[in-house]
Each structure stands twice: as structure tokens, then as C-alpha cells.
HTML snippet that shows the backbone in 3Dmol.js (N, CA, C, O; Angstrom):
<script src="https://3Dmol.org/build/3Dmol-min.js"></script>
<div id="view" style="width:600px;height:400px;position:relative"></div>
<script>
const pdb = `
ATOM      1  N   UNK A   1       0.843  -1.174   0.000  1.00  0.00           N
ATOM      2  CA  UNK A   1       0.000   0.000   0.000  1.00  0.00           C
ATOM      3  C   UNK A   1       0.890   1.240   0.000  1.00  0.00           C
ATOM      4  O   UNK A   1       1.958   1.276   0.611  1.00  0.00           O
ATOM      5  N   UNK A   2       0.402   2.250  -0.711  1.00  0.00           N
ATOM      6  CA  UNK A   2       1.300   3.202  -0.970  1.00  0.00           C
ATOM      7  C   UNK A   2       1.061   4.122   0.381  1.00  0.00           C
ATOM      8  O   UNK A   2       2.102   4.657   0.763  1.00  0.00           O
ATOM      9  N   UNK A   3       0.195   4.336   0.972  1.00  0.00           N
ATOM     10  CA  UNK A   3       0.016   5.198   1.829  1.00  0.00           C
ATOM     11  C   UNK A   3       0.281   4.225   3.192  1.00  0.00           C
ATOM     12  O   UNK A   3      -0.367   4.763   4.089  1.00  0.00           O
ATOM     13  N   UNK A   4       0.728   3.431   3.546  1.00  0.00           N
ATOM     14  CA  UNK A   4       0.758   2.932   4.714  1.00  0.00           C
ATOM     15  C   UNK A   4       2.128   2.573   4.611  1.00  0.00           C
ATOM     16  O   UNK A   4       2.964   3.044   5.381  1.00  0.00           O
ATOM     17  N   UNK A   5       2.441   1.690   3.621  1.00  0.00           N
ATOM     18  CA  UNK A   5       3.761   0.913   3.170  1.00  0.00           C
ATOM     19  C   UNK A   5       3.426  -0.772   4.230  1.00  0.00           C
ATOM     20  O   UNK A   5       4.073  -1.805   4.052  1.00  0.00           O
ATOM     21  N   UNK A   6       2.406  -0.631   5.161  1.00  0.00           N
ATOM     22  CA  UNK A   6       2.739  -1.873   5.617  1.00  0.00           C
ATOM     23  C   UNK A   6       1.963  -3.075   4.709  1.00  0.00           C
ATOM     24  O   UNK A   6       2.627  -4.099   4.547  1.00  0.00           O
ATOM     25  N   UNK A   7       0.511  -3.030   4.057  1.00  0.00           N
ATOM     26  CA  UNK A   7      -0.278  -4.122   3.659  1.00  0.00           C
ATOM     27  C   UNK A   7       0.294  -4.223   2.151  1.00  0.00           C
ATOM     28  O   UNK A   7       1.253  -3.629   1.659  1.00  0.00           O
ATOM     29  N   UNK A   8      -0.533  -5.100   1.605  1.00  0.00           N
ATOM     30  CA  UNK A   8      -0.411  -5.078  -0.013  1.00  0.00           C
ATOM     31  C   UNK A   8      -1.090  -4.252  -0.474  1.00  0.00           C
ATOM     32  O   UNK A   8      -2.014  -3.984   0.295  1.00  0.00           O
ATOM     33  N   UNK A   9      -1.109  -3.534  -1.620  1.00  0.00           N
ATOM     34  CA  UNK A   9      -1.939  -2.381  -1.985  1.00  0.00           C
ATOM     35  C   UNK A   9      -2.508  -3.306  -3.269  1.00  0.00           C
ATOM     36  O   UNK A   9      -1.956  -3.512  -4.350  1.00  0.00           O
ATOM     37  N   UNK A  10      -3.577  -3.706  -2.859  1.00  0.00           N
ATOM     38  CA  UNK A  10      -4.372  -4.307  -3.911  1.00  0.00           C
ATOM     39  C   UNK A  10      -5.452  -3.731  -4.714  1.00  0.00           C
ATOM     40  O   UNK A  10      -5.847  -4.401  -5.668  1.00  0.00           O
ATOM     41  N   UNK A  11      -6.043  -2.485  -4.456  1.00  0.00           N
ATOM     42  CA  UNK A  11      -7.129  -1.791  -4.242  1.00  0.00           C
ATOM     43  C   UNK A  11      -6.666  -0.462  -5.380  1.00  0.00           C
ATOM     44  O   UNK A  11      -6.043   0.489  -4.907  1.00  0.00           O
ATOM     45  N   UNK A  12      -6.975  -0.477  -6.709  1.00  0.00           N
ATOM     46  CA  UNK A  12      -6.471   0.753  -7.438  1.00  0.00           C
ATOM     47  C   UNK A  12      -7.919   1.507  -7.779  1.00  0.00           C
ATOM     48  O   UNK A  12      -8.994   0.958  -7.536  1.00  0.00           O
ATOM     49  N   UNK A  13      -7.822   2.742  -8.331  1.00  0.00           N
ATOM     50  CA  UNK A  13      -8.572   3.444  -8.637  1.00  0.00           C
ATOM     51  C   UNK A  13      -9.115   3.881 -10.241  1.00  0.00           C
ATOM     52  O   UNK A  13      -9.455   5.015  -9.904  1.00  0.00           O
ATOM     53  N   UNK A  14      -9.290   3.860 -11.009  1.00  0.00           N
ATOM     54  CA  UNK A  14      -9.585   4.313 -12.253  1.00  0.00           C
ATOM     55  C   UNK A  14      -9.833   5.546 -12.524  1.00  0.00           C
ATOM     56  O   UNK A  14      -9.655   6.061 -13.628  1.00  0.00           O
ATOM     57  N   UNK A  15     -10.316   6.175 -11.402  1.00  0.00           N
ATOM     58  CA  UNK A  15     -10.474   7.778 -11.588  1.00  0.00           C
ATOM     59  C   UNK A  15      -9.838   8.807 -11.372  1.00  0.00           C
ATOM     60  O   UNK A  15     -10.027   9.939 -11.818  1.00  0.00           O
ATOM     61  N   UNK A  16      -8.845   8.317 -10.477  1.00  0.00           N
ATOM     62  CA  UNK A  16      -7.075   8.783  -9.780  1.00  0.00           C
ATOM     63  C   UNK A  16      -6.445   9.213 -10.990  1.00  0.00           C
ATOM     64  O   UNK A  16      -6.623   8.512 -11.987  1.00  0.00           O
ATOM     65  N   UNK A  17      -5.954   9.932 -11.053  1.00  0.00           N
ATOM     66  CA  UNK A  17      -4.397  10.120 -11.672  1.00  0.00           C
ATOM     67  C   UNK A  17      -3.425   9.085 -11.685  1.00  0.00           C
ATOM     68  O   UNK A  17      -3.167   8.762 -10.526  1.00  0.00           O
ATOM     69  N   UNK A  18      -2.842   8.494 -12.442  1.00  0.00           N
ATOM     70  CA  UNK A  18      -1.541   7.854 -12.280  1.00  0.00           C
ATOM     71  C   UNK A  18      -2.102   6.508 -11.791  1.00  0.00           C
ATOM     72  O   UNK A  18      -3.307   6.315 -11.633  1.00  0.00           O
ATOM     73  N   UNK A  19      -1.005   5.454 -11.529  1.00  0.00           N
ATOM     74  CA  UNK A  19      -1.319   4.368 -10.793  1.00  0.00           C
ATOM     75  C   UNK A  19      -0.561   4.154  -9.271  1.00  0.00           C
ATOM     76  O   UNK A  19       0.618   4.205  -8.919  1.00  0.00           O
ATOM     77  N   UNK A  20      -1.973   3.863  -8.483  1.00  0.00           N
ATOM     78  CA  UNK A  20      -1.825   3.761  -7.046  1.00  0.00           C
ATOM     79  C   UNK A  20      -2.496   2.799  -6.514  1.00  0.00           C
ATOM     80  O   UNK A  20      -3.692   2.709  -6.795  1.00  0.00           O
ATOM     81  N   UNK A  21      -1.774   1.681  -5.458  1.00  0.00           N
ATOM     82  CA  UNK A  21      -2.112   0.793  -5.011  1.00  0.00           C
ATOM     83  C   UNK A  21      -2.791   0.826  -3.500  1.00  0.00           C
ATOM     84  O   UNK A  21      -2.153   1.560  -2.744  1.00  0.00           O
ATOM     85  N   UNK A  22      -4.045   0.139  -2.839  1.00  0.00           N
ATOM     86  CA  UNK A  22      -3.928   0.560  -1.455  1.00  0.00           C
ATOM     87  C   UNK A  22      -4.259  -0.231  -1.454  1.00  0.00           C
ATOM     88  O   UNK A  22      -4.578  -1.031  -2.333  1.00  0.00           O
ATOM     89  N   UNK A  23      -4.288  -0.214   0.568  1.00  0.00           N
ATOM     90  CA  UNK A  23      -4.871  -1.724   0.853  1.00  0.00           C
ATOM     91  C   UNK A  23      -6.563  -1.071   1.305  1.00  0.00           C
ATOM     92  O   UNK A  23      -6.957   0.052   0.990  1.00  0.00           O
ATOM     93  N   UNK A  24      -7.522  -2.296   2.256  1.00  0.00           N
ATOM     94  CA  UNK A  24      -8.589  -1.450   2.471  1.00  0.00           C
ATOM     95  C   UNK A  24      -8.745  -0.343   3.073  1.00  0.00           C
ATOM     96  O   UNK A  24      -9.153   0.709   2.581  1.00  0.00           O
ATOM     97  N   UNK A  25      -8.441  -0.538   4.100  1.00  0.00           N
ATOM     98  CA  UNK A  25      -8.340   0.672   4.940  1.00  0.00           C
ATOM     99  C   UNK A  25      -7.568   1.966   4.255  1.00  0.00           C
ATOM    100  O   UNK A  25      -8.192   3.008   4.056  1.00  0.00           O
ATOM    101  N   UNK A  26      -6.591   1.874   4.013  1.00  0.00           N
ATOM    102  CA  UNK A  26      -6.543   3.196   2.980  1.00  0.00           C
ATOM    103  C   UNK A  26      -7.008   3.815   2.084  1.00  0.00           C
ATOM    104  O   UNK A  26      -6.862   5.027   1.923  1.00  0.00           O
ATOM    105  N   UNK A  27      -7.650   3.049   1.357  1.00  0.00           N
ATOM    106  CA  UNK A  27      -8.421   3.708   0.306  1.00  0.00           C
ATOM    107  C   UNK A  27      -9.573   3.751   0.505  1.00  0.00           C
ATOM    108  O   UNK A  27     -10.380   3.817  -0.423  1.00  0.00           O
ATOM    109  N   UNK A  28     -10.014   3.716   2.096  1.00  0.00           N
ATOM    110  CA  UNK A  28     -11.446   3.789   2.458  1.00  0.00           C
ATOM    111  C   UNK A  28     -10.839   5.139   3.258  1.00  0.00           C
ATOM    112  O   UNK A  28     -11.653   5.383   4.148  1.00  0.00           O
ATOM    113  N   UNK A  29     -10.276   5.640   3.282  1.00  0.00           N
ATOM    114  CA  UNK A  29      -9.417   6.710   4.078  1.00  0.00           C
ATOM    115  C   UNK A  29      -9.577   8.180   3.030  1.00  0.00           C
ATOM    116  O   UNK A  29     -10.185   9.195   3.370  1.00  0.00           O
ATOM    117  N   UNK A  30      -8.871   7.977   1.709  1.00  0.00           N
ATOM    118  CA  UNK A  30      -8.378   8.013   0.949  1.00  0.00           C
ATOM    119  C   UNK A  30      -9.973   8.759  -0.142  1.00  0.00           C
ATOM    120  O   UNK A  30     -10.041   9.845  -0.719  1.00  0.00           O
ATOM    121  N   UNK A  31     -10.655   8.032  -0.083  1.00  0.00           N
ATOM    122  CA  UNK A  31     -11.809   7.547  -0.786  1.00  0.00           C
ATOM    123  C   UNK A  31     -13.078   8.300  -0.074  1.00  0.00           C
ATOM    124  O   UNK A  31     -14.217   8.221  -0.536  1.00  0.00           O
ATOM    125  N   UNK A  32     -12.678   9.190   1.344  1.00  0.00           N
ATOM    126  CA  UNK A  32     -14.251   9.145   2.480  1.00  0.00           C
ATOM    127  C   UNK A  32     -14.695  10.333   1.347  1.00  0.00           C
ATOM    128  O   UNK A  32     -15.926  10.352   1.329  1.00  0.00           O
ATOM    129  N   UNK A  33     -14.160  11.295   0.429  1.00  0.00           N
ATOM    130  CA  UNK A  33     -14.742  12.649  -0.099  1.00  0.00           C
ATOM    131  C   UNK A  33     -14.642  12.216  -1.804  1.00  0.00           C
ATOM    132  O   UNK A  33     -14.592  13.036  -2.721  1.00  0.00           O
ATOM    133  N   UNK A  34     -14.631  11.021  -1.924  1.00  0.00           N
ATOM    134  CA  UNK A  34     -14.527  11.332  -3.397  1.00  0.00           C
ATOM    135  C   UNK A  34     -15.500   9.962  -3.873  1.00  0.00           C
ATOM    136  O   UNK A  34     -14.862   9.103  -4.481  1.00  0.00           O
ATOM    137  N   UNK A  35     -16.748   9.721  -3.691  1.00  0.00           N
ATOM    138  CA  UNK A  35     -17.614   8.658  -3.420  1.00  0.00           C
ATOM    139  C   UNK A  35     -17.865   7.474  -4.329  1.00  0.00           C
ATOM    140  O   UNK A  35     -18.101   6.274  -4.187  1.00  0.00           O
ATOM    141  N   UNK A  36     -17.664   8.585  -5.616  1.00  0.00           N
ATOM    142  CA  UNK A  36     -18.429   8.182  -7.442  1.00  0.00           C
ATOM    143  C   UNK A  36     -16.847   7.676  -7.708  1.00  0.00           C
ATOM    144  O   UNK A  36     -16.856   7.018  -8.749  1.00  0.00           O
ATOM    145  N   UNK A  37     -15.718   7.735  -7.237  1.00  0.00           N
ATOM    146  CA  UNK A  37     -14.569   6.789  -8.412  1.00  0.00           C
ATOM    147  C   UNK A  37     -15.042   5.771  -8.387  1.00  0.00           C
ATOM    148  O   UNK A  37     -15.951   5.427  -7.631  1.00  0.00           O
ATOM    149  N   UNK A  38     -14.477   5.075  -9.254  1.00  0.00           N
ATOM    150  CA  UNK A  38     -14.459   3.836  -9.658  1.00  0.00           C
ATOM    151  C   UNK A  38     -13.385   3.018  -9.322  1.00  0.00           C
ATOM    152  O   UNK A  38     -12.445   3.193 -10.098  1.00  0.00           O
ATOM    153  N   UNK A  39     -13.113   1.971  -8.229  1.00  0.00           N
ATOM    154  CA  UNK A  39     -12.864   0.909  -7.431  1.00  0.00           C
ATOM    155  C   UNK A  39     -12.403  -0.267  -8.158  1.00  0.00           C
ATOM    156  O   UNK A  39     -13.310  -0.679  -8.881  1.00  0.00           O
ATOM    157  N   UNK A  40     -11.166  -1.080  -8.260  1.00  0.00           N
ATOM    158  CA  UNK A  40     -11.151  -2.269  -8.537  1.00  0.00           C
ATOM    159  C   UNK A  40     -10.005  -2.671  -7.506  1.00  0.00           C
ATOM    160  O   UNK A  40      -9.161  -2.042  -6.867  1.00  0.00           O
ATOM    161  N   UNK A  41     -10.421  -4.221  -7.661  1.00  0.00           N
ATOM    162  CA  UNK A  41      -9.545  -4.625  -6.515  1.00  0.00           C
ATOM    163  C   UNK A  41      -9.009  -6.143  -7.283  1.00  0.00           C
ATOM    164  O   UNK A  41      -9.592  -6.604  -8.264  1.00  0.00           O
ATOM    165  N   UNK A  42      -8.072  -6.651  -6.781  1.00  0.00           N
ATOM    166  CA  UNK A  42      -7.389  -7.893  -7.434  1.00  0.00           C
ATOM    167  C   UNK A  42      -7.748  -9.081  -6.867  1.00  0.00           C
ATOM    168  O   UNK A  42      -7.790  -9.295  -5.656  1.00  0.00           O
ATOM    169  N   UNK A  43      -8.007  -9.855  -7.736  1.00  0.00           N
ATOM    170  CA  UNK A  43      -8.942 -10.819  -7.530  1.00  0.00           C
ATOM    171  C   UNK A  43      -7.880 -12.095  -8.015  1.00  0.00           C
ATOM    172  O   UNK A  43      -8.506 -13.067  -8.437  1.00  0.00           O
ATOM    173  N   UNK A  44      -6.281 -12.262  -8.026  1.00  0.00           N
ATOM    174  CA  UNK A  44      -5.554 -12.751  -8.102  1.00  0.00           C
ATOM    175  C   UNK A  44      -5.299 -13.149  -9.385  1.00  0.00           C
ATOM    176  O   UNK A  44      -4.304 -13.852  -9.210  1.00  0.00           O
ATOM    177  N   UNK A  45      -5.550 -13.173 -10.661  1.00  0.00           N
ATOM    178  CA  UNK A  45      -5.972 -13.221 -12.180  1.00  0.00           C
ATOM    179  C   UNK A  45      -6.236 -11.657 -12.565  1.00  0.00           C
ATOM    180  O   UNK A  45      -5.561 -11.137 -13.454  1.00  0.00           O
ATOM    181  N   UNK A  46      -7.046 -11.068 -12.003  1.00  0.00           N
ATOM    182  CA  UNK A  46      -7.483 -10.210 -12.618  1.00  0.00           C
ATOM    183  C   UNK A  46      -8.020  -8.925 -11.911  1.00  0.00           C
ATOM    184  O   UNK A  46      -8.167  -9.144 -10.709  1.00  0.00           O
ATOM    185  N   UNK A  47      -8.457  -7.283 -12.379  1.00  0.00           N
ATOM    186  CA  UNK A  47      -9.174  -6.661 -11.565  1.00  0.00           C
ATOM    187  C   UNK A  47     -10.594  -7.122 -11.639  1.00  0.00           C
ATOM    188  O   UNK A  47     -10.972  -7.973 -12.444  1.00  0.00           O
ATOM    189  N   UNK A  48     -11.491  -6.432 -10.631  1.00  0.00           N
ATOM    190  CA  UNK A  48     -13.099  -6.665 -10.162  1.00  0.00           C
ATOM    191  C   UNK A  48     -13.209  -5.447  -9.792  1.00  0.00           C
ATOM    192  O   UNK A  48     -12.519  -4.922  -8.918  1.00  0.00           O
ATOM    193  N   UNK A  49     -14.244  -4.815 -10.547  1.00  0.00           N
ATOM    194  CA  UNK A  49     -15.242  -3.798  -9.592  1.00  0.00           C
ATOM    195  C   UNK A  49     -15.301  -4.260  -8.083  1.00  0.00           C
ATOM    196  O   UNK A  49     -15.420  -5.338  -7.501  1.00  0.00           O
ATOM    197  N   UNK A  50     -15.171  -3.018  -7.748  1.00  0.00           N
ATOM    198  CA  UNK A  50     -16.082  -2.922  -6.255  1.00  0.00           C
ATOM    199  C   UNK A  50     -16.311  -1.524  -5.667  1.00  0.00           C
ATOM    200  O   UNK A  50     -15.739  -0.563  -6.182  1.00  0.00           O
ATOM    201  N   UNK A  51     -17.166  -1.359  -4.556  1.00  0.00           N
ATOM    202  CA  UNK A  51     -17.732  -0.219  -3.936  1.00  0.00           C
ATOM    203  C   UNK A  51     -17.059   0.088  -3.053  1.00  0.00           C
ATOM    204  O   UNK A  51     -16.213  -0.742  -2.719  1.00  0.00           O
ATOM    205  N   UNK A  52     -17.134   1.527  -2.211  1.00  0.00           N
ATOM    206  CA  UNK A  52     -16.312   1.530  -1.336  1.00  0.00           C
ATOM    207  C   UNK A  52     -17.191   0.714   0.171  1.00  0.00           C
ATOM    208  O   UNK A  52     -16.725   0.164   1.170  1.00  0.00           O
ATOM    209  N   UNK A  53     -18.596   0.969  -0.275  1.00  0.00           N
ATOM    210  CA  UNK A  53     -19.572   0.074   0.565  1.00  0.00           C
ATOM    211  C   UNK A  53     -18.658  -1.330   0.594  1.00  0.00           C
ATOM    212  O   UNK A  53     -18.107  -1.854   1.562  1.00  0.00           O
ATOM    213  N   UNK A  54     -18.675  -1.556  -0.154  1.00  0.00           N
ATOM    214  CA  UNK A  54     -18.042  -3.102   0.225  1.00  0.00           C
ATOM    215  C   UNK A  54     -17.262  -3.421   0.765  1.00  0.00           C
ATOM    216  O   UNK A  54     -17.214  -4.561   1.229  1.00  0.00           O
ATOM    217  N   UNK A  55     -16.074  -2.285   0.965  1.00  0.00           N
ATOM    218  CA  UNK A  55     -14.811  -2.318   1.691  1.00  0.00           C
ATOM    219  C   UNK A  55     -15.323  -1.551   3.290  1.00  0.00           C
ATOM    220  O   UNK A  55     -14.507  -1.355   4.191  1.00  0.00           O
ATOM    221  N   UNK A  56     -16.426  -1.280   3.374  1.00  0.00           N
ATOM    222  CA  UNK A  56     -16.505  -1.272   4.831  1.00  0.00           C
ATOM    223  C   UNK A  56     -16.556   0.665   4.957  1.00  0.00           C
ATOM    224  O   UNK A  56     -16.078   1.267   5.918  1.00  0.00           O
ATOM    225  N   UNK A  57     -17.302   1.413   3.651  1.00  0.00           N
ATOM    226  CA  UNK A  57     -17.311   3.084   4.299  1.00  0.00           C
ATOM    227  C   UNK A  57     -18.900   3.258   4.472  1.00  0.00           C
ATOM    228  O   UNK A  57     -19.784   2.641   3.879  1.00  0.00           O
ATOM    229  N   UNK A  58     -18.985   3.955   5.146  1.00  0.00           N
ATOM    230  CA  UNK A  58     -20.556   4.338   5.659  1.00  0.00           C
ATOM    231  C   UNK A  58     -21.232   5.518   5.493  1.00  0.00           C
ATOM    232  O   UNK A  58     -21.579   5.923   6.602  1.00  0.00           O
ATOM    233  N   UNK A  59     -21.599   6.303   4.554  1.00  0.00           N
ATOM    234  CA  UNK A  59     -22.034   7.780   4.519  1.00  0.00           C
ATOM    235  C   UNK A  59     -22.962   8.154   5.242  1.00  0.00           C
ATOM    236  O   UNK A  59     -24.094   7.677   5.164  1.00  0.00           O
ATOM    237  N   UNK A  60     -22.570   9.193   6.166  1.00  0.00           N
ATOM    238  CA  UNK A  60     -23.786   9.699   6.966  1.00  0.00           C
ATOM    239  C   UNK A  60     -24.545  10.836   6.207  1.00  0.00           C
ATOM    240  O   UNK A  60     -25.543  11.354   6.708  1.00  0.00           O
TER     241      UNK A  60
END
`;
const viewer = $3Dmol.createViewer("view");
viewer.addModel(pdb, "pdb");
viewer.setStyle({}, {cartoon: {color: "spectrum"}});
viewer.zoomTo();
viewer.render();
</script>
């Protein structure tokens, strides 16, 4: 993970600039003000969509 350096940064963005890896918790960090990117995560073969709902963010 680029912002932690400790997990794997599996978790990239499509709507980001550039390429950046996070793990969950960071890019649920990362991610709390920017709602609508678009999420993929590695699925060991390949990327997968996903939400940040799925990784565990909660909008109040």
C-alpha cells in the first residue's frame, strides 16, 4: 500500500491520476470525499469492480 507501506496495496482506482495501489483501509481513508470513483480490486488473475460500501465506508 502506498500510503501505509505496511499491507499489499491491492485496491487501485480508475479515476485517480496515475497508478496507485492501497490496501482497504486506505483507500477507504483516501476515498471518504470522493464517493463516485471507480474501485477495482485484485482478484488474483485479474481486476473486479467494487464499492467503497463493500470495503466497509458508511455515509452519513
Amino acid at each position: 500500500c502506498e500510503a501505509c507501506n505496511e499491507a499489499e496495496g491491492v485496491i487501485r482506482c480508475k479515476s485517480c491520476i496515475g497508478f496507485h495501489g492501497w490496501c482497504k483501509p486506505c483507500v477507504v481513508r483516501v476515498h471518504k470525499y470522493l464517493p463516485f470513483h471507480q474501485l477495482e480490486i485484485w482478484a488474483g488473475s485479474c481486476y473486479e469492480d467494487i464499492s467503497l460500501g463493500k470495503l466497509g465506508f458508511i455515509c452519513f
